[in-house]
Biotite code that builds the C-alpha atoms (Angstrom):
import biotite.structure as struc

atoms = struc.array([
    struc.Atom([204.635, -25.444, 77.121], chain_id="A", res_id=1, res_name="UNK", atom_name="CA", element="C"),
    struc.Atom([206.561, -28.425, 78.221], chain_id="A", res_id=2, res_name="UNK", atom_name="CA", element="C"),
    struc.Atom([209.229, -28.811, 81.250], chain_id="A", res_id=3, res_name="UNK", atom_name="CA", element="C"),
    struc.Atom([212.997, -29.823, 79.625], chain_id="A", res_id=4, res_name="UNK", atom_name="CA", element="C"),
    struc.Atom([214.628, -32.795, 81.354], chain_id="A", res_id=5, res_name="UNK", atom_name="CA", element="C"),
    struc.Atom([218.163, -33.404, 80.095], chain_id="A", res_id=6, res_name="UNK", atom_name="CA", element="C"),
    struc.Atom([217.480, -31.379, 77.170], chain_id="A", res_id=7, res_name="UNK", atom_name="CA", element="C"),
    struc.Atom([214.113, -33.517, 76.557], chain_id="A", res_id=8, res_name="UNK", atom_name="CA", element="C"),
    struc.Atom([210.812, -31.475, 76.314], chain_id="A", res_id=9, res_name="UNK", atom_name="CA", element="C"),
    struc.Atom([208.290, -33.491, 78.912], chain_id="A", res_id=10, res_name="UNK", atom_name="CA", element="C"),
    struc.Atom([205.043, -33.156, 78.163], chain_id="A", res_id=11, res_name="UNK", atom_name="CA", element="C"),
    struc.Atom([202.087, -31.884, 80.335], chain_id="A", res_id=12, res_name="UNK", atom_name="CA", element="C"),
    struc.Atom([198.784, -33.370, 80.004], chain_id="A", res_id=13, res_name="UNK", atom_name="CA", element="C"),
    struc.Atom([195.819, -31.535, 81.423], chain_id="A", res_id=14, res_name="UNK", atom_name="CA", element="C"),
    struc.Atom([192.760, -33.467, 82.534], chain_id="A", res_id=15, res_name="UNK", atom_name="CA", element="C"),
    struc.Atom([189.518, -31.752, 83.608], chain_id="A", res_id=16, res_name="UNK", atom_name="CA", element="C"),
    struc.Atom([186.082, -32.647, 84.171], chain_id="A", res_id=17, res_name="UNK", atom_name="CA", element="C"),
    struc.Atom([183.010, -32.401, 86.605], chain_id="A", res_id=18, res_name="UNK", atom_name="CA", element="C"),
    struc.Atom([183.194, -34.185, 89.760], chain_id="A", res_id=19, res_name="UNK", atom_name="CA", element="C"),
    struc.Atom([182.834, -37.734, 89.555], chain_id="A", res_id=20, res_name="UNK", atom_name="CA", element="C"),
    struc.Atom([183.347, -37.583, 85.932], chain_id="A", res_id=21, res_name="UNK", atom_name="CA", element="C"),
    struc.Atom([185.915, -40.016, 86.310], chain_id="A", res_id=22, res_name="UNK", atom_name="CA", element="C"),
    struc.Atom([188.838, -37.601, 85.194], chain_id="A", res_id=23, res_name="UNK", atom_name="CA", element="C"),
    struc.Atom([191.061, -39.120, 88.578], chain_id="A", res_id=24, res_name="UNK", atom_name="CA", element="C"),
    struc.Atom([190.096, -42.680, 87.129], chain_id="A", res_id=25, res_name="UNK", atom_name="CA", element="C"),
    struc.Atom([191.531, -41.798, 84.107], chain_id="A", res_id=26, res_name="UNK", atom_name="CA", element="C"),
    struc.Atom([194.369, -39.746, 85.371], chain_id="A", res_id=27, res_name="UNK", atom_name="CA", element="C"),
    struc.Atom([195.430, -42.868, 88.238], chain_id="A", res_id=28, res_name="UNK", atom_name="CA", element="C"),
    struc.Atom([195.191, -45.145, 85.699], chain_id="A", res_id=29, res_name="UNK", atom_name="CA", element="C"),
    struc.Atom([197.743, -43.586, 83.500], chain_id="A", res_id=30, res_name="UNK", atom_name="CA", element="C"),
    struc.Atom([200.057, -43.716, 86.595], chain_id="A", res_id=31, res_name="UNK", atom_name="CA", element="C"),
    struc.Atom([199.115, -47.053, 87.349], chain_id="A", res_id=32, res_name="UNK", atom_name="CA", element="C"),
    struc.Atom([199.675, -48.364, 83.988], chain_id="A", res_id=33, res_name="UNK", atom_name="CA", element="C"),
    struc.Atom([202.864, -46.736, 83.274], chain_id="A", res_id=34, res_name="UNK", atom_name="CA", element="C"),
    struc.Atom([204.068, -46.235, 87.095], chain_id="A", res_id=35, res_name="UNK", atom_name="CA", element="C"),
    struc.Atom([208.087, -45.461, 85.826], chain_id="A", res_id=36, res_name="UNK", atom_name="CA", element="C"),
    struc.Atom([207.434, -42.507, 83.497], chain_id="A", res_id=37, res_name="UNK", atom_name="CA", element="C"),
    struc.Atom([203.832, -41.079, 84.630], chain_id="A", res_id=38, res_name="UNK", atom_name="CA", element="C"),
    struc.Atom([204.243, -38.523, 86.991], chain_id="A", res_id=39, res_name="UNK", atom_name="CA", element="C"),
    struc.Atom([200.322, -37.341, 88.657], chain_id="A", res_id=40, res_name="UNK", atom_name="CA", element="C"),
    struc.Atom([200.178, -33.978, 90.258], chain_id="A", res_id=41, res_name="UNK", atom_name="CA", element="C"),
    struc.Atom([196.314, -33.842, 91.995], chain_id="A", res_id=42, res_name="UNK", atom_name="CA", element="C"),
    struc.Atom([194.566, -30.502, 92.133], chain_id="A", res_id=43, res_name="UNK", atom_name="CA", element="C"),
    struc.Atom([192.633, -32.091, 95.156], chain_id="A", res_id=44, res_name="UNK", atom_name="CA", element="C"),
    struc.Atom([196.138, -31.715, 96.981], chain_id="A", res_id=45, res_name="UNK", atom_name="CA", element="C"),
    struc.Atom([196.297, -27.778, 96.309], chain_id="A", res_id=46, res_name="UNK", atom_name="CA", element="C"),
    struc.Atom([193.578, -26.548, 97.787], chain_id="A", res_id=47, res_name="UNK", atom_name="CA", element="C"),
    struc.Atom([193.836, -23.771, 100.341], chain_id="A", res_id=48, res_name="UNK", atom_name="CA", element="C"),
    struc.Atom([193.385, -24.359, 103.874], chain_id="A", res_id=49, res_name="UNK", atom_name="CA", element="C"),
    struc.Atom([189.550, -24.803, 104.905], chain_id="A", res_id=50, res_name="UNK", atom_name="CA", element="C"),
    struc.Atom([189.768, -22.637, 107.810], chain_id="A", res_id=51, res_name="UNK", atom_name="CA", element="C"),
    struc.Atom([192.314, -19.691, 106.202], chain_id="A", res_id=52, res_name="UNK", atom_name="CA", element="C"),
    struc.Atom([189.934, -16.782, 106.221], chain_id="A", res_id=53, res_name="UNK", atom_name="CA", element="C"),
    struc.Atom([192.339, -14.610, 104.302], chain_id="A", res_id=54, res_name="UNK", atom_name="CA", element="C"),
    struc.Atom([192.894, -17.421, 101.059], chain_id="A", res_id=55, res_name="UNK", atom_name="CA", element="C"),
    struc.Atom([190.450, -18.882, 99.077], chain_id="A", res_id=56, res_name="UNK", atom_name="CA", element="C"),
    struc.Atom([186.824, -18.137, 98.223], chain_id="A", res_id=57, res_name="UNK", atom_name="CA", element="C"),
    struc.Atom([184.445, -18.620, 101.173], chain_id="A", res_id=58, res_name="UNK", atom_name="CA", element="C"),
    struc.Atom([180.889, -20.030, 100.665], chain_id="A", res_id=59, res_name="UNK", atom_name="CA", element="C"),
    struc.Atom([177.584, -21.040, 102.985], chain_id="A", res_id=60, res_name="UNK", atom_name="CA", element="C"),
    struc.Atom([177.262, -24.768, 103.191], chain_id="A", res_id=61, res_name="UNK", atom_name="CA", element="C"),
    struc.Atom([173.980, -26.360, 103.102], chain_id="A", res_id=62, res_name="UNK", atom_name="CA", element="C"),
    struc.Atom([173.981, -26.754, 107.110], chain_id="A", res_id=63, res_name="UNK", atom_name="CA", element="C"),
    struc.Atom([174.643, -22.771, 107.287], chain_id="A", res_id=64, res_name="UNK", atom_name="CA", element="C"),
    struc.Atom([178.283, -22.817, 108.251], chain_id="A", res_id=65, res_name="UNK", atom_name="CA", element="C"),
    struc.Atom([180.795, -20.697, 105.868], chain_id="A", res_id=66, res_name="UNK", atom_name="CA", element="C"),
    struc.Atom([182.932, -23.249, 104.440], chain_id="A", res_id=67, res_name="UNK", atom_name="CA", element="C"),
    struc.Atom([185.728, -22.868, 101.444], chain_id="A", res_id=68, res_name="UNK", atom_name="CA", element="C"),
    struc.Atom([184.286, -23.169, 98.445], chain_id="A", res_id=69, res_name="UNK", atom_name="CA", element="C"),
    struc.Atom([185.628, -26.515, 96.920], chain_id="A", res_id=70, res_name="UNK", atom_name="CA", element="C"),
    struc.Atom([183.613, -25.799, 93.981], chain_id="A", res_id=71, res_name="UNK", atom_name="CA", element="C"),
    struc.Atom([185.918, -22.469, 93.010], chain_id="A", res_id=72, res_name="UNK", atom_name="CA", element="C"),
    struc.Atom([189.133, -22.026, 91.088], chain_id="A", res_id=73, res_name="UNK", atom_name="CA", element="C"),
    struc.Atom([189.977, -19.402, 93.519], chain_id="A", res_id=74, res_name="UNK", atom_name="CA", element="C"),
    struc.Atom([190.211, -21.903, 96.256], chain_id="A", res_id=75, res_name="UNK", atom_name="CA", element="C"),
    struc.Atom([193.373, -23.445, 95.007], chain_id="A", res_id=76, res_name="UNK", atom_name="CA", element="C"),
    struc.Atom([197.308, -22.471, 95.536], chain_id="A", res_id=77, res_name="UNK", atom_name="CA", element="C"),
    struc.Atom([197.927, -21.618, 91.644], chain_id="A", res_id=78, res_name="UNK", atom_name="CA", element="C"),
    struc.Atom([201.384, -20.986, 92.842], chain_id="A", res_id=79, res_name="UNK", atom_name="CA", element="C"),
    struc.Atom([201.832, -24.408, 94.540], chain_id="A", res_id=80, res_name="UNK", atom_name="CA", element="C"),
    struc.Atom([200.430, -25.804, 91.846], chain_id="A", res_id=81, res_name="UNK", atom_name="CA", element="C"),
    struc.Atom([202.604, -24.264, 89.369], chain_id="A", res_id=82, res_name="UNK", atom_name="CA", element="C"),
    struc.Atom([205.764, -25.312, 91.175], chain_id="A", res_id=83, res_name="UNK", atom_name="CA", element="C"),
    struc.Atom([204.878, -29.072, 91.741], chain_id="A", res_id=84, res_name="UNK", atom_name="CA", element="C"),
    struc.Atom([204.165, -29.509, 87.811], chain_id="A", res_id=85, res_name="UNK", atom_name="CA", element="C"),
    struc.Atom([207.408, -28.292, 86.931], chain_id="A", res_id=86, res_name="UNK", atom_name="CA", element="C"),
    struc.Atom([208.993, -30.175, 90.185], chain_id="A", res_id=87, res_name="UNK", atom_name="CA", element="C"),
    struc.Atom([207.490, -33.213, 88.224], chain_id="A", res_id=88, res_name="UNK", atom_name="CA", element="C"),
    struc.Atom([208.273, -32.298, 84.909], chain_id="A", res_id=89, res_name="UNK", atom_name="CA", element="C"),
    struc.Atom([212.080, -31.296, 86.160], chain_id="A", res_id=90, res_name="UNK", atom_name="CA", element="C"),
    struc.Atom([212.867, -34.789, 87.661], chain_id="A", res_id=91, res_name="UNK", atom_name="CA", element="C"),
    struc.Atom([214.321, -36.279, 85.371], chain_id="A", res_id=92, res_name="UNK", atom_name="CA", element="C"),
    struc.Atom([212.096, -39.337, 85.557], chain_id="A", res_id=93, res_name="UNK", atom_name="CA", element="C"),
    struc.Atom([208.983, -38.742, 83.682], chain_id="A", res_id=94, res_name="UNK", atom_name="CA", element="C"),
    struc.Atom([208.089, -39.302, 79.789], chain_id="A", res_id=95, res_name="UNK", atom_name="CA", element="C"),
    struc.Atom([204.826, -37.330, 80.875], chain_id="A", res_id=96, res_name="UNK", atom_name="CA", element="C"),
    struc.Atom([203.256, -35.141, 83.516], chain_id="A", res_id=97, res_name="UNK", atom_name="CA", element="C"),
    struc.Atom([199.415, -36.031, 84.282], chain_id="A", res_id=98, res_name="UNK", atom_name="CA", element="C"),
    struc.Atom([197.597, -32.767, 86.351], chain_id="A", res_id=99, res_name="UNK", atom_name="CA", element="C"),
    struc.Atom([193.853, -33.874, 86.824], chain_id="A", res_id=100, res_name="UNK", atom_name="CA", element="C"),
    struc.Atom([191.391, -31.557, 88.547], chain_id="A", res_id=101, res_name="UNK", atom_name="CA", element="C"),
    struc.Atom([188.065, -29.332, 88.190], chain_id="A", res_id=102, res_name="UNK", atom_name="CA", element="C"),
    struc.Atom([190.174, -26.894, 87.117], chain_id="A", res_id=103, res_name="UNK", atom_name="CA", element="C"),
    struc.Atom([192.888, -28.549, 85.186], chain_id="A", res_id=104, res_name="UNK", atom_name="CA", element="C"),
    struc.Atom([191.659, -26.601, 82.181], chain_id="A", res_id=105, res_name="UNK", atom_name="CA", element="C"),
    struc.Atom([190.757, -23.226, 83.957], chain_id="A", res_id=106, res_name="UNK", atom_name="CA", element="C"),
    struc.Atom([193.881, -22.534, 85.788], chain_id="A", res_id=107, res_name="UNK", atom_name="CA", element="C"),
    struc.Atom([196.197, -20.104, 84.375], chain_id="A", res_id=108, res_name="UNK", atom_name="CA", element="C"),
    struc.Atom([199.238, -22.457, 85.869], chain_id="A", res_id=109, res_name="UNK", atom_name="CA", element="C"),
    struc.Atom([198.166, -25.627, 84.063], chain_id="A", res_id=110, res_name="UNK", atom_name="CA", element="C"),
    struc.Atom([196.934, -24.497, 81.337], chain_id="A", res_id=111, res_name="UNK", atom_name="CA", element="C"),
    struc.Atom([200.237, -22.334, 80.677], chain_id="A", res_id=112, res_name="UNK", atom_name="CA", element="C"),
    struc.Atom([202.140, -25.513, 80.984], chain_id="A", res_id=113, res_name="UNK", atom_name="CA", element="C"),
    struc.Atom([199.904, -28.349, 78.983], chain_id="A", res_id=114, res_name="UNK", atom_name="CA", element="C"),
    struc.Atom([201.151, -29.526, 76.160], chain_id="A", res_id=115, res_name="UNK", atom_name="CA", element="C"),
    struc.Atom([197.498, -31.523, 75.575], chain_id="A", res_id=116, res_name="UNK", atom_name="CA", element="C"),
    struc.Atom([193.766, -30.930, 77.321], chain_id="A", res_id=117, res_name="UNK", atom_name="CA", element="C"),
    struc.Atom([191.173, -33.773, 78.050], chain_id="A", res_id=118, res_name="UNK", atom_name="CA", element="C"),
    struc.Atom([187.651, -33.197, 79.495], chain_id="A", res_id=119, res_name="UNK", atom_name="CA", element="C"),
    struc.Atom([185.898, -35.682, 80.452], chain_id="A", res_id=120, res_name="UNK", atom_name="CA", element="C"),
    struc.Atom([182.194, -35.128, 80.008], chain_id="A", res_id=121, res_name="UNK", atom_name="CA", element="C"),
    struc.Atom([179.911, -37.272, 81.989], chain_id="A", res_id=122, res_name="UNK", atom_name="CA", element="C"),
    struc.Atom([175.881, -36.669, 82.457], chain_id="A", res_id=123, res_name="UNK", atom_name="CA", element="C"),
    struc.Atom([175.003, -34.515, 85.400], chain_id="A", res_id=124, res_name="UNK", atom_name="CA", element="C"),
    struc.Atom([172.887, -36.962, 87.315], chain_id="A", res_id=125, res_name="UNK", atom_name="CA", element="C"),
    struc.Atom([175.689, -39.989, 86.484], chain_id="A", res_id=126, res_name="UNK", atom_name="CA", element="C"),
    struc.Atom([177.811, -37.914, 88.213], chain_id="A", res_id=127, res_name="UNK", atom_name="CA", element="C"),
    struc.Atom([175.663, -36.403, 90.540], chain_id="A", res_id=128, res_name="UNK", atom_name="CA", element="C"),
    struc.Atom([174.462, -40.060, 91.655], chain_id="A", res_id=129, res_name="UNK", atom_name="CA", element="C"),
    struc.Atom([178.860, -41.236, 92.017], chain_id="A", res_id=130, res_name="UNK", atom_name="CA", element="C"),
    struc.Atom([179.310, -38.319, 94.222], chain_id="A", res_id=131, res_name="UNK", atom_name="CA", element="C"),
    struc.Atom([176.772, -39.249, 96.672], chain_id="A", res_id=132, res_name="UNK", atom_name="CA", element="C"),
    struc.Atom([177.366, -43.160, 96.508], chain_id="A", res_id=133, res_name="UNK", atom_name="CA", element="C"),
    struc.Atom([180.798, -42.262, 97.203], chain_id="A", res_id=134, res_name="UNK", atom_name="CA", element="C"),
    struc.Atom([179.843, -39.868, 100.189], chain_id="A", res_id=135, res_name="UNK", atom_name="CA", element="C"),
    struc.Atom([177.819, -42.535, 101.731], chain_id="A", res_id=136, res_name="UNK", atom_name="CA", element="C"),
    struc.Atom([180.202, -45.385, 101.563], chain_id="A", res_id=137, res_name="UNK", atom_name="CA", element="C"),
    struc.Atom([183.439, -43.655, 101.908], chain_id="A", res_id=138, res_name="UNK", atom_name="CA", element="C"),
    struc.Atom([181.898, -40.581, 104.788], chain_id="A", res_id=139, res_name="UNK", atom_name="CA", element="C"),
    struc.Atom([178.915, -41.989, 106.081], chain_id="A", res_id=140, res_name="UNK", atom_name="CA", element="C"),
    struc.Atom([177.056, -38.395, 104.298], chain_id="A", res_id=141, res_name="UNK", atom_name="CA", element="C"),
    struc.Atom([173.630, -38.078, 104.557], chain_id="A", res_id=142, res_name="UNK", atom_name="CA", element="C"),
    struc.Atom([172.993, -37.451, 101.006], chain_id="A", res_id=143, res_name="UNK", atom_name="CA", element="C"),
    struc.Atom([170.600, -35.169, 101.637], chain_id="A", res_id=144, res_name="UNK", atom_name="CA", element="C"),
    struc.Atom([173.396, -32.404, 102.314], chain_id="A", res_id=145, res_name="UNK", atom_name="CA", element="C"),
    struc.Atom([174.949, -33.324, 99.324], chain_id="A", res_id=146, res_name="UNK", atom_name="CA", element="C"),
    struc.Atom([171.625, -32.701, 97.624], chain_id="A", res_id=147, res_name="UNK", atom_name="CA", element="C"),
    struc.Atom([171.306, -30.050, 98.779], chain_id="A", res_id=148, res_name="UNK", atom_name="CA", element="C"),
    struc.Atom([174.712, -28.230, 98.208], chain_id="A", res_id=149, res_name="UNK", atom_name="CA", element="C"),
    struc.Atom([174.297, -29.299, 95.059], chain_id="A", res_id=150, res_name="UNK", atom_name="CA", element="C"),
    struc.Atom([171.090, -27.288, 94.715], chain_id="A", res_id=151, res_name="UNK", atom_name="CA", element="C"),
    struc.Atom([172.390, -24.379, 96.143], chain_id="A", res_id=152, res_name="UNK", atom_name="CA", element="C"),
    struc.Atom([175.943, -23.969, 94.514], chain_id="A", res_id=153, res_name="UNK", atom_name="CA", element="C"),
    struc.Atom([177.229, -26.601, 92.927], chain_id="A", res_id=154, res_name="UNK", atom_name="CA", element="C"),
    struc.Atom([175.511, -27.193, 89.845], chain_id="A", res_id=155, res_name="UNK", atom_name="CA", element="C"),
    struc.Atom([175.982, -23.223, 89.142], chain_id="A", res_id=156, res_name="UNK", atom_name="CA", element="C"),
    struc.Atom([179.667, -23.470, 90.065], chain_id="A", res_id=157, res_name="UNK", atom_name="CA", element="C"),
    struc.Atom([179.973, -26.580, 87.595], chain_id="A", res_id=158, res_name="UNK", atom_name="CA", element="C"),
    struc.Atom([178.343, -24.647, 84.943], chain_id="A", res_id=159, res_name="UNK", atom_name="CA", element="C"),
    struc.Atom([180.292, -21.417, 85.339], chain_id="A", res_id=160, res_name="UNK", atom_name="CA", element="C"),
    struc.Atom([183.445, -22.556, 85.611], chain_id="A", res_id=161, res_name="UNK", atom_name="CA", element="C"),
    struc.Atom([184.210, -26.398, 84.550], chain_id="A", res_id=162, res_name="UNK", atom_name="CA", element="C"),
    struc.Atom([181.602, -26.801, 82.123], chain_id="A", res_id=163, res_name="UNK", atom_name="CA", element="C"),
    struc.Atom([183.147, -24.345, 79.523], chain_id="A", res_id=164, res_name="UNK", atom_name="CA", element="C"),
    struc.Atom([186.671, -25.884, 79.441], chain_id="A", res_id=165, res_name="UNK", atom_name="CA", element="C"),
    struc.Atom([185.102, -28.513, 77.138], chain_id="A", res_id=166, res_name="UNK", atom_name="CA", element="C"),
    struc.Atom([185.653, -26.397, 74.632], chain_id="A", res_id=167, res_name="UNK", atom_name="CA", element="C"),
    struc.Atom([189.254, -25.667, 75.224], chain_id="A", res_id=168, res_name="UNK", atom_name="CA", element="C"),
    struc.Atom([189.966, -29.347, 75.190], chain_id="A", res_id=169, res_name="UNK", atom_name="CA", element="C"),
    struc.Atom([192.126, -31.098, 72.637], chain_id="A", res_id=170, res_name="UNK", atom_name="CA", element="C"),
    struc.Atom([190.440, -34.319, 73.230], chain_id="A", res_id=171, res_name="UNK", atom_name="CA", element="C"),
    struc.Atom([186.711, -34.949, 74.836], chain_id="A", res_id=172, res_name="UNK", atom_name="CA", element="C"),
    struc.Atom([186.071, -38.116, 76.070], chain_id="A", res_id=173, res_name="UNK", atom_name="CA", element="C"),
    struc.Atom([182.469, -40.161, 77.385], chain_id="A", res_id=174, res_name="UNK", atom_name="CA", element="C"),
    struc.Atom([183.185, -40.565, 81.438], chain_id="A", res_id=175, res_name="UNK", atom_name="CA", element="C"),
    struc.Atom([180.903, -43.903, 81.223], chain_id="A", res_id=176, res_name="UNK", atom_name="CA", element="C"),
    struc.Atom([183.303, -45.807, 79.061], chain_id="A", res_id=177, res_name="UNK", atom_name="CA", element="C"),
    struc.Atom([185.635, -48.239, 80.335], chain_id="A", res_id=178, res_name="UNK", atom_name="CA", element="C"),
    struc.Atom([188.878, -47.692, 81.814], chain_id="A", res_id=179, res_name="UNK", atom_name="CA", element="C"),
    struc.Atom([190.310, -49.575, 79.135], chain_id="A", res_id=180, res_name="UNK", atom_name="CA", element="C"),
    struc.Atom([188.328, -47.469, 76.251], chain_id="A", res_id=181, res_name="UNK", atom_name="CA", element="C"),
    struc.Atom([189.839, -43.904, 77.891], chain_id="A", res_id=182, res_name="UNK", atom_name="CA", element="C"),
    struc.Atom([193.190, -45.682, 78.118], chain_id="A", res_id=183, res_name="UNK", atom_name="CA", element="C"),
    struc.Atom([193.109, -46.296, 74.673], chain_id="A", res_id=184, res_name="UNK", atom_name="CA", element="C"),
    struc.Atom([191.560, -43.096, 73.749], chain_id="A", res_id=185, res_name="UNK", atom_name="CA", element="C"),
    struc.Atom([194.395, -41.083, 75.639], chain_id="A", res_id=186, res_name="UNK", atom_name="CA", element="C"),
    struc.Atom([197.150, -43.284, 73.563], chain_id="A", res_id=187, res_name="UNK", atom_name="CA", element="C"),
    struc.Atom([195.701, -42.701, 70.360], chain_id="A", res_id=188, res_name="UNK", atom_name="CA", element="C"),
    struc.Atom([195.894, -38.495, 71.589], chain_id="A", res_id=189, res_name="UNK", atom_name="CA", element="C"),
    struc.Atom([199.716, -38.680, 73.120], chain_id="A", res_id=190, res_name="UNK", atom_name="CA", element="C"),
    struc.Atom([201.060, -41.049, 70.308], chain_id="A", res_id=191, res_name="UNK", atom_name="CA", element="C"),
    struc.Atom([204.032, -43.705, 71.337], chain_id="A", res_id=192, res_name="UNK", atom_name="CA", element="C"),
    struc.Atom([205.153, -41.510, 74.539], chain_id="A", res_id=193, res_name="UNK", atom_name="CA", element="C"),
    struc.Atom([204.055, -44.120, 76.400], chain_id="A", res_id=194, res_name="UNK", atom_name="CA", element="C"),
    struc.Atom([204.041, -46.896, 74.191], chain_id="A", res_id=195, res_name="UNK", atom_name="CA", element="C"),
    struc.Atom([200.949, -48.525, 72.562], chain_id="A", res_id=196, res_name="UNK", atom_name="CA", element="C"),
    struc.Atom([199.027, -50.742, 74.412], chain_id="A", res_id=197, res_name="UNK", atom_name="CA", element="C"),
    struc.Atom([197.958, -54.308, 72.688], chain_id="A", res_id=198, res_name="UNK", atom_name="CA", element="C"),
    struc.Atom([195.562, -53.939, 70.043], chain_id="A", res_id=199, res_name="UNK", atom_name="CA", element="C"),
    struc.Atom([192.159, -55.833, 71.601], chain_id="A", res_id=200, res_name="UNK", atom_name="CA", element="C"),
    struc.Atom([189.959, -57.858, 68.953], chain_id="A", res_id=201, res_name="UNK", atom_name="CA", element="C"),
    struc.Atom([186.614, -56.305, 66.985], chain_id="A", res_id=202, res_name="UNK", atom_name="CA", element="C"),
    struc.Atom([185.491, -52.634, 66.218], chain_id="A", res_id=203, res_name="UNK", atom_name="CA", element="C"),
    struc.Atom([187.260, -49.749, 68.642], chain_id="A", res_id=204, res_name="UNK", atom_name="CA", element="C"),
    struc.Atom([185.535, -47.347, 70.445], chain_id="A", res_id=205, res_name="UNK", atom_name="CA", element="C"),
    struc.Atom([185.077, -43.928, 69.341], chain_id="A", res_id=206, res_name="UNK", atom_name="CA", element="C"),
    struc.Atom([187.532, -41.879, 70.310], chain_id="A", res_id=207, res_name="UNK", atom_name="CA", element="C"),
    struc.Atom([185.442, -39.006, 71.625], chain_id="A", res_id=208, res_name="UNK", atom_name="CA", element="C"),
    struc.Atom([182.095, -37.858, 72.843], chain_id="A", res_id=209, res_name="UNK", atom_name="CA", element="C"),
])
């Protein structure tokens, strides 16, 4: 399903993956690269509020405390969601609408509207080690507590419910390539929408994982 602009079908494309997979990477470069006719909708954004006891799936953090459950599809406002891709897609600026997220794959709302679906598949402890780098220089985190919630929830939560959308995927890509080689893999998947970027020198990447 695509949004119509002006009688022009924009495209949707879905991009899921495991946290720290380096699916926003991907998805902020596309926006970066192309910053007049990319429009990025973030699943981050769409999450319920943490301390709504009557939305969203609850779960106990590592510390004890019930916490929302970042690591569940049922945490996020499929509704909002829904409307901001086809507030995007509706503009009437974009050539293409970018929704990155866990669950860009799994959610009814995105998945209804994508028009092509990327995972990007990255090696549990490579992403298990970004996620903790990035808690400790971004939060200060002891990474022990993200050890640990990784023990007790997240791994299973990854497995159940991002992990299989690999297969739903159009295009699989290697989260430890380059920017540039995802880039270029994403072109090669979307065609001239966005116009093709210079042809480098020597033997391409592959285009998948």
């Amino acid at each position: 399903m695509t949004g119509v602009v002006g009688g022009h079908a924009v495209p949707v494309l879905a991009v899921a993956g495991g946290t720290a997979s380096g699916k926003s990477t991907l998805a902020e470069a596309l926006a970066r690269h192309h910053p007049e006719t990319v429009g990025l909708v973030h699943l981050d954004d769409f999450y319920v509020p943490a301390h709504d006891p009557q939305r969203g799936v609850r779960t106990l953090s590592a510390t004890g405390a019930e916490t929302l459950d970042w690591n569940h599809p049922g945490s996020i406002d499929e509704d909002a969601v829904a409307e901001a891709v086809d507030a995007a897609a509706g503009c009437g600026r974009y050539r293409l609408v970018v929704v990155e997220g866990l669950f860009a794959l799994t959610l009814r709302a995105v998945a209804e509207r994508a028009t092509w679906r990327v995972y990007v598949d990255t090696p549990d402890d490579i992403r298990l080690a970004r996620k903790i780098l990035r808690k400790i220089e971004v939060f200060g985190q002891d990474p022990g507590l993200s050890l640990r919630n990784y023990l007790l929830s997240g791994r299973e939560r990854h497995a159940e419910y991002v992990a299989p959308a690999r297969d739903r995927a159009d295009l699989v890509l290697d989260g430890t390539r380059s920017e540039e080689g995802l880039l270029d893999a994403v072109g090669h998947l979307v065609g001239d929408l966005l116009g093709r970027a210079p042809q480098r020198a020597g033997h391409p990447e592959p285009l998948a994982v």
